[in-house]
LUMGUZA-493860 format. One record per atom (N, C-alpha, C): x, y, z; residue number from 1; residue in three letters; atom name. Coordinates in steps of 0.02 Angstrom, whole numbers, plus 50000, padded with zeros to 5 digits. Example, Ala and Ser with C-alpha at 12.3 -4.5 7.8 and 13.67 -1.06 7.14 Angstrom:
BEGIN
     x     y     z num residuo atomo
 50660 49716 50390   1     ala     N
 50615 49775 50390   1     ala    CA
 50660 49835 50390   1     ala     C
 50642 49888 50354   2     ser     N
 50684 49947 50357   2     ser    CA
 50645 50002 50394   2     ser     C
REM end
This chain:
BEGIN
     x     y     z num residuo atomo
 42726 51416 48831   1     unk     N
 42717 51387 48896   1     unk    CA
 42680 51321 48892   1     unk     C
 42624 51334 48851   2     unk     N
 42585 51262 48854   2     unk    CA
 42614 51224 48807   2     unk     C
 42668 51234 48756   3     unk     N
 42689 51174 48724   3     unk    CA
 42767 51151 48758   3     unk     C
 42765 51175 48808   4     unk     N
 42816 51162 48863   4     unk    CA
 42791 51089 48911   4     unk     C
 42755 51124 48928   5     unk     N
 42698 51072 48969   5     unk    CA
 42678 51016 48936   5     unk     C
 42663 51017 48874   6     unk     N
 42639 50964 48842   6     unk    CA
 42699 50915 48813   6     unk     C
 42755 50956 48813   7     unk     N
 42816 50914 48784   7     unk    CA
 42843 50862 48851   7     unk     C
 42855 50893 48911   8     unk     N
 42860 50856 48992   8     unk    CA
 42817 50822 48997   8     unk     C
 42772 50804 48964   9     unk     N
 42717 50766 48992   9     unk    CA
 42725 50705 48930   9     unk     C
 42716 50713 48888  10     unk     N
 42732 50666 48817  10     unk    CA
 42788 50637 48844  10     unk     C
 42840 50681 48875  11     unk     N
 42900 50634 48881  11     unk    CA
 42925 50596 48945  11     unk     C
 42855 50620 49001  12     unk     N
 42871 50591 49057  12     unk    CA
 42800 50503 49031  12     unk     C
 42760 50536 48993  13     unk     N
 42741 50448 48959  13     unk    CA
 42779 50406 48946  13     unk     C
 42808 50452 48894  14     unk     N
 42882 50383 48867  14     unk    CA
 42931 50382 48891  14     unk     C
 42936 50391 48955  15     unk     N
 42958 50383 49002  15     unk    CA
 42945 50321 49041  15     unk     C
 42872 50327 49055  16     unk     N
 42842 50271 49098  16     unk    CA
 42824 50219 49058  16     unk     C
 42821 50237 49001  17     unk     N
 42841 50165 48956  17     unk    CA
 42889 50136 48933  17     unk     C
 42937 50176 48924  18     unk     N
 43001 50138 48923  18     unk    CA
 43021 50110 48998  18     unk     C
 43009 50109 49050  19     unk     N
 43022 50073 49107  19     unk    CA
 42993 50036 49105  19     unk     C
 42912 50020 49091  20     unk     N
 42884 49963 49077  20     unk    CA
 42905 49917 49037  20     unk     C
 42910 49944 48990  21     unk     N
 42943 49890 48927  21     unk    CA
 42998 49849 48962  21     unk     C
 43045 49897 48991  22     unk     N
 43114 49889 48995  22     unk    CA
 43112 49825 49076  22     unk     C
 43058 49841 49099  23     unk     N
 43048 49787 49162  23     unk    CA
 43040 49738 49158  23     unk     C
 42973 49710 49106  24     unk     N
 42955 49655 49059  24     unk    CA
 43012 49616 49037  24     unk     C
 43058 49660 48998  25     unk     N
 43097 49626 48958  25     unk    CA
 43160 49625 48995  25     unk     C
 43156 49634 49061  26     unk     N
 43210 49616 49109  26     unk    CA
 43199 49548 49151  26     unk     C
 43121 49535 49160  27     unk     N
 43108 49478 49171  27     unk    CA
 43117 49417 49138  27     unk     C
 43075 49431 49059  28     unk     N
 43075 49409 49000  28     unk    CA
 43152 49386 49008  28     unk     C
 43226 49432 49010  29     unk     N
 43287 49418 48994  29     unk    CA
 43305 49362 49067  29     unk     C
 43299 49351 49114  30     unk     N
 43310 49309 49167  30     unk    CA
 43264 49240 49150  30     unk     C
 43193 49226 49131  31     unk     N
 43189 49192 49116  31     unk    CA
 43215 49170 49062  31     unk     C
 43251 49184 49029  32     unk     N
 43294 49140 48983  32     unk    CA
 43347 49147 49005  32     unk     C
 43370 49174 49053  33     unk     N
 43456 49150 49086  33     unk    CA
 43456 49109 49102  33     unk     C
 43364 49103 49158  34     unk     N
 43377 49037 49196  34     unk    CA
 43365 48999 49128  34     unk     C
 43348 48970 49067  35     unk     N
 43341 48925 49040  35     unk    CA
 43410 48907 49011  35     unk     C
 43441 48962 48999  36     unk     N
 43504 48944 48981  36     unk    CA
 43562 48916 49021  36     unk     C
 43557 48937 49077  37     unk     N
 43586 48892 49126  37     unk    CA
 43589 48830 49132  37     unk     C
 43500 48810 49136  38     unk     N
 43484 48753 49123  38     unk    CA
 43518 48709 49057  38     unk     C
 43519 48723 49033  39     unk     N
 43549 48703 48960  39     unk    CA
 43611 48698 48952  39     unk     C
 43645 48732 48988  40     unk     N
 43722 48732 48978  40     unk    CA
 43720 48685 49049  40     unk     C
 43716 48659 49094  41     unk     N
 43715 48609 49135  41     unk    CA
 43702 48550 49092  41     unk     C
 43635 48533 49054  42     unk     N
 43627 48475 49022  42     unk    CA
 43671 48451 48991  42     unk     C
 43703 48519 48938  43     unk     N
 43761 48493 48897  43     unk    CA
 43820 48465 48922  43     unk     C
 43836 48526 48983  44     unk     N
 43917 48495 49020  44     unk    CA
 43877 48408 49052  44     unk     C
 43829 48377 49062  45     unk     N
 43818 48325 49093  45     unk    CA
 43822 48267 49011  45     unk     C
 43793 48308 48951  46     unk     N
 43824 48275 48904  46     unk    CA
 43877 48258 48871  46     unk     C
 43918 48320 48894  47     unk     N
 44000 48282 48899  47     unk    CA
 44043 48276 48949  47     unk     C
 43990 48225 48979  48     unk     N
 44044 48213 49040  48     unk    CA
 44093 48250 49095  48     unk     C
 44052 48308 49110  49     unk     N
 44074 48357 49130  49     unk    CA
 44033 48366 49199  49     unk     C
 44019 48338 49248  50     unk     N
 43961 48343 49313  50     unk    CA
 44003 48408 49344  50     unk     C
 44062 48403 49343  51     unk     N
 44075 48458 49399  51     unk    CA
 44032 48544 49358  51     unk     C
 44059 48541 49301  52     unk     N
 44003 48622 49276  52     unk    CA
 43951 48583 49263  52     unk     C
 43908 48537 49270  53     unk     N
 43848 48531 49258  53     unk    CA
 43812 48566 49342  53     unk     C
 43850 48547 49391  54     unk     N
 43828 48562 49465  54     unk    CA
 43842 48624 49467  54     unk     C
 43904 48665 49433  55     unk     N
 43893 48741 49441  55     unk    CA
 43826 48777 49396  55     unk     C
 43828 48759 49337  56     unk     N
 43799 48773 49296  56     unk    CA
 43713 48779 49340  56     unk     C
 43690 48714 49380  57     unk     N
 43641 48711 49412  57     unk    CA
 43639 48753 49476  57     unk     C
 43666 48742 49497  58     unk     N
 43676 48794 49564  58     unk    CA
 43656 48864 49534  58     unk     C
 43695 48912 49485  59     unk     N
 43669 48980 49462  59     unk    CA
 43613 48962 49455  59     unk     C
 43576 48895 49417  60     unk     N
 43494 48905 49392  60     unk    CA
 43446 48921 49435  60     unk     C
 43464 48876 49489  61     unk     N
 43440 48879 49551  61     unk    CA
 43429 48958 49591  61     unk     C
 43488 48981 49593  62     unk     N
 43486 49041 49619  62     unk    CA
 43450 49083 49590  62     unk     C
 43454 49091 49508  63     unk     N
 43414 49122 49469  63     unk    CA
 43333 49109 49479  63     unk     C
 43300 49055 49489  64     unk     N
 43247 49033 49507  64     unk    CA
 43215 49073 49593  64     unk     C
 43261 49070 49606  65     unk     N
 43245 49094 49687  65     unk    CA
 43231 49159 49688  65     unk     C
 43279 49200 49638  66     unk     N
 43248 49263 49618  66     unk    CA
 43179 49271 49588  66     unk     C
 43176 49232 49529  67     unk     N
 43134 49247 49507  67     unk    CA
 43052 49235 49536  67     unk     C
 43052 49191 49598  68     unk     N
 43019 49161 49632  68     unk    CA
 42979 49246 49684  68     unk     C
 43059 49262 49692  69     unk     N
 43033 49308 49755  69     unk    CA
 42998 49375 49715  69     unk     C
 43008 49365 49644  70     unk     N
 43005 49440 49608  70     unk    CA
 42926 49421 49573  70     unk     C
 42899 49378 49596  71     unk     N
 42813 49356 49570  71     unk    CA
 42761 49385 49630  71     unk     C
 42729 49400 49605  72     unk     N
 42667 49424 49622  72     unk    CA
 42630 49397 49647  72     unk     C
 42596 49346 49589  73     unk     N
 42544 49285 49585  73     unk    CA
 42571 49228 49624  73     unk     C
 42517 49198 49656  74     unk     N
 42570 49121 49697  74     unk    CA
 42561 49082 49661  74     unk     C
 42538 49059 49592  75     unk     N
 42573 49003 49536  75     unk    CA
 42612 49018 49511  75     unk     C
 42641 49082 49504  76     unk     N
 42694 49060 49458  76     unk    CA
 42752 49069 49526  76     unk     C
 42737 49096 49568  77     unk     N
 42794 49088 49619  77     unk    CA
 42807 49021 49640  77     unk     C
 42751 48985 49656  78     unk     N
 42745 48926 49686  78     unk    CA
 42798 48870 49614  78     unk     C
 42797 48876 49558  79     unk     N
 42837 48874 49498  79     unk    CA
 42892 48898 49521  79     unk     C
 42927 48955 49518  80     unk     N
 42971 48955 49501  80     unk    CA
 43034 48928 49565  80     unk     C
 42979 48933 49641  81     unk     N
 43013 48909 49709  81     unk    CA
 43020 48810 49692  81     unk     C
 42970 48779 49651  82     unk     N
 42963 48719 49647  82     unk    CA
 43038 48722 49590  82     unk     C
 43044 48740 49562  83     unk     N
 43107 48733 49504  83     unk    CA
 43192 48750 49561  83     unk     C
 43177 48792 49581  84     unk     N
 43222 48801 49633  84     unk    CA
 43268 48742 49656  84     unk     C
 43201 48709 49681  85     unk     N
 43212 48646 49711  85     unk    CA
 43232 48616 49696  85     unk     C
 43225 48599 49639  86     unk     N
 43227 48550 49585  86     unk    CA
 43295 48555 49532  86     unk     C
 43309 48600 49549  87     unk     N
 43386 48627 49508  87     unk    CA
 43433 48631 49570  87     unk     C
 43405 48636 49617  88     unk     N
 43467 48619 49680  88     unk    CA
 43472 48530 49687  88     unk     C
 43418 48468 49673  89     unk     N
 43422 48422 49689  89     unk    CA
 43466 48408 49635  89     unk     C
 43468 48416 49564  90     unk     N
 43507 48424 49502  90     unk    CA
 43576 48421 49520  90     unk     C
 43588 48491 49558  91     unk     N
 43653 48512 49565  91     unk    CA
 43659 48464 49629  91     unk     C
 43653 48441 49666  92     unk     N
 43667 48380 49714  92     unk    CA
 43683 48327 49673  92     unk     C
 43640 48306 49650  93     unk     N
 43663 48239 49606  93     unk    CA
 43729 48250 49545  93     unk     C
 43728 48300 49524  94     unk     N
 43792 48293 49480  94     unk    CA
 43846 48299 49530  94     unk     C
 43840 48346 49575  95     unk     N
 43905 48339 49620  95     unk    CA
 43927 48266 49654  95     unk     C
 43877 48217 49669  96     unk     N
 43883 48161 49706  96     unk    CA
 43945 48123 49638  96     unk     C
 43899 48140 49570  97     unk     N
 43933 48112 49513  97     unk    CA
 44016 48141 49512  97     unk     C
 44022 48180 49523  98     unk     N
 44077 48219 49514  98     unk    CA
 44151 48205 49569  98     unk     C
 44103 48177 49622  99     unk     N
 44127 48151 49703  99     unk    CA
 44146 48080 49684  99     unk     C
 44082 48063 49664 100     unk     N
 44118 47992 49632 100     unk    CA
 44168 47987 49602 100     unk     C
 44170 47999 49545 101     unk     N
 44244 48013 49483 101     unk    CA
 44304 48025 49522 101     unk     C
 44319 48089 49555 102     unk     N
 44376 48108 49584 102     unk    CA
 44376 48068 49637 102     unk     C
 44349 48022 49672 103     unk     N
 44373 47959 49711 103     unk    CA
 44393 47913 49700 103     unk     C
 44399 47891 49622 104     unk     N
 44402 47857 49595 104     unk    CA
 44349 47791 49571 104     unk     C
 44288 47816 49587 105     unk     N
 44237 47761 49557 105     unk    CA
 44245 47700 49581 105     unk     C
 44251 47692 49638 106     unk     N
 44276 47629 49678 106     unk    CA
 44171 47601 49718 106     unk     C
 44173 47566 49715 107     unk     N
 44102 47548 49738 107     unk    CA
 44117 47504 49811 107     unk     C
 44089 47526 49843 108     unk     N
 43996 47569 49856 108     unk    CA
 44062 47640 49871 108     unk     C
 44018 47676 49850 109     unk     N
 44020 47736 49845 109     unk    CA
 44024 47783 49929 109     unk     C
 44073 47821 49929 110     unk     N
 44085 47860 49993 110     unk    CA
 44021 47876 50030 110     unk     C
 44028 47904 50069 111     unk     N
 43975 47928 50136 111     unk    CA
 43995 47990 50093 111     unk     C
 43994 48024 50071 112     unk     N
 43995 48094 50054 112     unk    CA
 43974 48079 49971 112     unk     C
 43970 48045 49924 113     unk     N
 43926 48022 49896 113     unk    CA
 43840 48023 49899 113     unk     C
 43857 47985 49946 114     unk     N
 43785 47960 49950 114     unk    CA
 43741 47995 50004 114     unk     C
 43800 48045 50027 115     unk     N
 43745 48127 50082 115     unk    CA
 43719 48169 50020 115     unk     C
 43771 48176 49965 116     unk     N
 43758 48205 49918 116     unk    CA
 43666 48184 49891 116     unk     C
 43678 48115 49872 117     unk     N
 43613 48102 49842 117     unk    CA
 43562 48114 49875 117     unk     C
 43559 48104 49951 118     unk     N
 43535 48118 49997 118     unk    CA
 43484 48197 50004 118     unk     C
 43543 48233 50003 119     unk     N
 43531 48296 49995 119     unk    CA
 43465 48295 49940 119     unk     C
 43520 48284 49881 120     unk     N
 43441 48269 49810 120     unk    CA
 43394 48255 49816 120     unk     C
 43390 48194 49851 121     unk     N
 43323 48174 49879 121     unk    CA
 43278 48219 49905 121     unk     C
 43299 48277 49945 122     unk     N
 43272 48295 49993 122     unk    CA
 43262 48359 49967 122     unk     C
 43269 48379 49915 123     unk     N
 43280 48430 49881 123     unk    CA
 43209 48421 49833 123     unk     C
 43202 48359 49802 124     unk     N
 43170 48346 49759 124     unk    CA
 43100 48343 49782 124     unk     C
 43103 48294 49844 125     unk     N
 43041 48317 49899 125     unk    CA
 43018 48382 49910 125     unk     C
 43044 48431 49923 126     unk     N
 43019 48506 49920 126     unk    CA
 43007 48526 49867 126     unk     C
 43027 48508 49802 127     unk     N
 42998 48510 49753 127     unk    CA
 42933 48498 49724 127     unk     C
 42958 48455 49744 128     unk     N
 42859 48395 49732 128     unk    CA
 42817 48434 49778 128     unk     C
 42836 48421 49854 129     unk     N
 42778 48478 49892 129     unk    CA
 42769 48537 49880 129     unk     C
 42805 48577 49835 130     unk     N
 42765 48660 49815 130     unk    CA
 42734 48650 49774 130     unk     C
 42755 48596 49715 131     unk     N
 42702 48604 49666 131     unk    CA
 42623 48586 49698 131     unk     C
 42625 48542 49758 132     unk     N
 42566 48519 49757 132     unk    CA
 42539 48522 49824 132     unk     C
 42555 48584 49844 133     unk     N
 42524 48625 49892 133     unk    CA
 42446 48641 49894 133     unk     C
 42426 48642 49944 134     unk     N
 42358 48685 49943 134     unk    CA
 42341 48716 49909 134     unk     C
 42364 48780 49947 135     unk     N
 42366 48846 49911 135     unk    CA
 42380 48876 49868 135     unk     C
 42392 48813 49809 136     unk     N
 42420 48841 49749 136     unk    CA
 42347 48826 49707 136     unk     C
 42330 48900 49687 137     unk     N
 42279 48917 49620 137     unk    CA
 42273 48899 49570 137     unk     C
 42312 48885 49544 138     unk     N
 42340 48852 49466 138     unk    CA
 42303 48772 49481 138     unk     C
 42271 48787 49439 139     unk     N
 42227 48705 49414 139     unk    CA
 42268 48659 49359 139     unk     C
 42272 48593 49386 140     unk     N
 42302 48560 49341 140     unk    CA
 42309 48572 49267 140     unk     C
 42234 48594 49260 141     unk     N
 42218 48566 49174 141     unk    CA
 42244 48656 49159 141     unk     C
 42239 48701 49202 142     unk     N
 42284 48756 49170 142     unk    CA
 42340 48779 49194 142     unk     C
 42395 48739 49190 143     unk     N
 42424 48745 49220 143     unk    CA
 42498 48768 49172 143     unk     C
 42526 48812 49202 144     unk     N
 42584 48845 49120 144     unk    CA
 42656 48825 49092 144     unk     C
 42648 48825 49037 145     unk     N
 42715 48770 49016 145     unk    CA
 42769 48752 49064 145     unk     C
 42779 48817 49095 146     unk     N
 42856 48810 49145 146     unk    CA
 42838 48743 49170 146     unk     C
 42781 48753 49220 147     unk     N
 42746 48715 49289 147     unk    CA
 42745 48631 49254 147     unk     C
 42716 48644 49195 148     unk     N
 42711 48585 49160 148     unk    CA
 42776 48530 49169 148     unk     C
 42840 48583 49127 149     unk     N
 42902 48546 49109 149     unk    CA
 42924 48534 49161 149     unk     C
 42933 48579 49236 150     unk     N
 42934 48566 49305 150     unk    CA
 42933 48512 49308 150     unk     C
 42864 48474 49327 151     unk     N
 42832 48422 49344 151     unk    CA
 42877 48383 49317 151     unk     C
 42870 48373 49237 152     unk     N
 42898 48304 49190 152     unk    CA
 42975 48320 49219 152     unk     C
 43003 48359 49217 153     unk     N
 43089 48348 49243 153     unk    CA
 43075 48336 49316 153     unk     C
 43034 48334 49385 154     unk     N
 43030 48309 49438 154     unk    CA
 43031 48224 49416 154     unk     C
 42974 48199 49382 155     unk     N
 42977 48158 49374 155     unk    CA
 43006 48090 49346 155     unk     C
 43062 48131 49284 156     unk     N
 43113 48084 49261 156     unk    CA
 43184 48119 49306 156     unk     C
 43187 48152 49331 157     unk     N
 43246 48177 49399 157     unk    CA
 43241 48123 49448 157     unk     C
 43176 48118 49474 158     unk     N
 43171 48055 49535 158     unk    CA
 43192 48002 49491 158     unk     C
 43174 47968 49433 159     unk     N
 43199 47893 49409 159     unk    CA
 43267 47887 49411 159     unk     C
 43312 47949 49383 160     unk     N
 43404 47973 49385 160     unk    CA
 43399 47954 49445 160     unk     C
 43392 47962 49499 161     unk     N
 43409 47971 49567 161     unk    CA
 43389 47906 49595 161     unk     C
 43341 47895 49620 162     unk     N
 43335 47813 49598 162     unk    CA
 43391 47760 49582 162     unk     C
 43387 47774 49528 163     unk     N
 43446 47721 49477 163     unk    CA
 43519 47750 49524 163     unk     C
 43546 47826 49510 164     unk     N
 43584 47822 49557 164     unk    CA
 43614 47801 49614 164     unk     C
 43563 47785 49636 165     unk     N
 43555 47777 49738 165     unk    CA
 43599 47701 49733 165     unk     C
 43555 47644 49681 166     unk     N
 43567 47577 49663 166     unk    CA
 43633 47564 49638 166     unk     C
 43637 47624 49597 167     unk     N
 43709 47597 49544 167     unk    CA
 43784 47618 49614 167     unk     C
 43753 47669 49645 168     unk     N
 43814 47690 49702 168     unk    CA
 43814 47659 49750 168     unk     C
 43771 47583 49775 169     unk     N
 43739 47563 49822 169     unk    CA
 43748 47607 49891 169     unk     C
 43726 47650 49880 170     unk     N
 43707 47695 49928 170     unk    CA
 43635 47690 49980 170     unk     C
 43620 47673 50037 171     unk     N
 43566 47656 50064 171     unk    CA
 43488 47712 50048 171     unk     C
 43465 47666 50057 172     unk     N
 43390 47717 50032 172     unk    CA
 43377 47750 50089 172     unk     C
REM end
C-alpha cells in the first residue's frame, strides 16, 4: 500500500516537472520561431523578394503579440508588444516595396504606396512609445538583449523608412 502511494506521488512529481520543463521549452521554442521568422524575412528582402519578406513579417509580428500577452513581467511584455510594432512597421514597408514593383516602379510612387509607408511610420511610433513608456521597470543600463536589439532595429528601421519616404517621393 505504501509503496503504492509513494510510486503516485514520485510520478505525479515527474509529472509536474515534465510540464514545467515542457512549458519553458515551449516558450524557449516560440522565441526562436519568432527569430526565425525574422530571419527568413531578412533573407527573402535579400533576394529581392519584399512580397515574403512582408509575409514572413506579418507571422513575426503575430508571434510577438503572443508572446507579449503570455509575459508576466511588464519588461519583457513591454519588449515583446514594442517588437510587435516594429515587425508590423517592417511588414508595411516591404509591402509598400512590393506595391511599388508590381506597379511598375514608375515615380512618385502611388497613394497606396506611400499609405503603406505611412502605416510604417505609425507603426514604428508605437514602437518607440512602448519601449519608452513610464511604466516600464527595465532600466536602461539593464536592459535585455531582445529590448536592446529592439531599440537598434527601431533605429536603423526609421533611417530605411526615411530614405524610403524620399526615394518614393512620397510626402512626409
Amino acid at each position: 500500500m505504501w509503496r503504492t502511494i509513494a510510486a503516485c506521488q514520485i510520478l505525479a512529481v515527474a509529472l509536474i516537472a515534465c510540464i514545467a520543463v515542457n512549458g519553458q521549452a515551449q516558450v524557449m521554442g516560440e522565441e526562436a520561431e519568432l527569430d526565425r521568422l525574422r530571419a527568413k524575412a531578412e533573407d527573402a528582402m535579400g533576394n529581392d523578394d519584399a512580397e515574403t519578406a512582408a509575409m514572413s513579417m506579418g507571422r513575426a509580428a503575430l508571434m510577438a503579440a503572443h508572446l507579449s500577452k503570455r509575459q508576466t513581467e511588464p519588461a519583457p511584455r513591454h519588449t515583446f508588444k514594442a517588437t510587435e510594432h516594429l515587425y508590423r512597421s517592417q511588414e508595411h514597408g516591404y509591402r509598400a516595396i512590393a506595391l511599388f514593383r508590381r506597379a511598375g516602379g514608375e515615380l512618385p510612387a502611388s497613394a497606396g504606396v506611400c499609405g503603406s509607408l505611412q502605416l510604417a511610420q505609425l507603426e514604428l511610433r508605437h514602437a518607440q512609445e512602448t519601449l519608452s513608456g513610464p511604466d516600464d521597470t527595465e532600466g536602461k543600463h539593464t536592459a535585455s538583449p531582445r529590448r536592446k536589439a529592439a531599440q537598434q532595429s527601431m533605429e536603423d528601421w526609421s533611417i530605411v523608412l526615411d530614405s524610403m519616404q524620399g526615394e518614393f517621393h512620397c510626402p512626409s
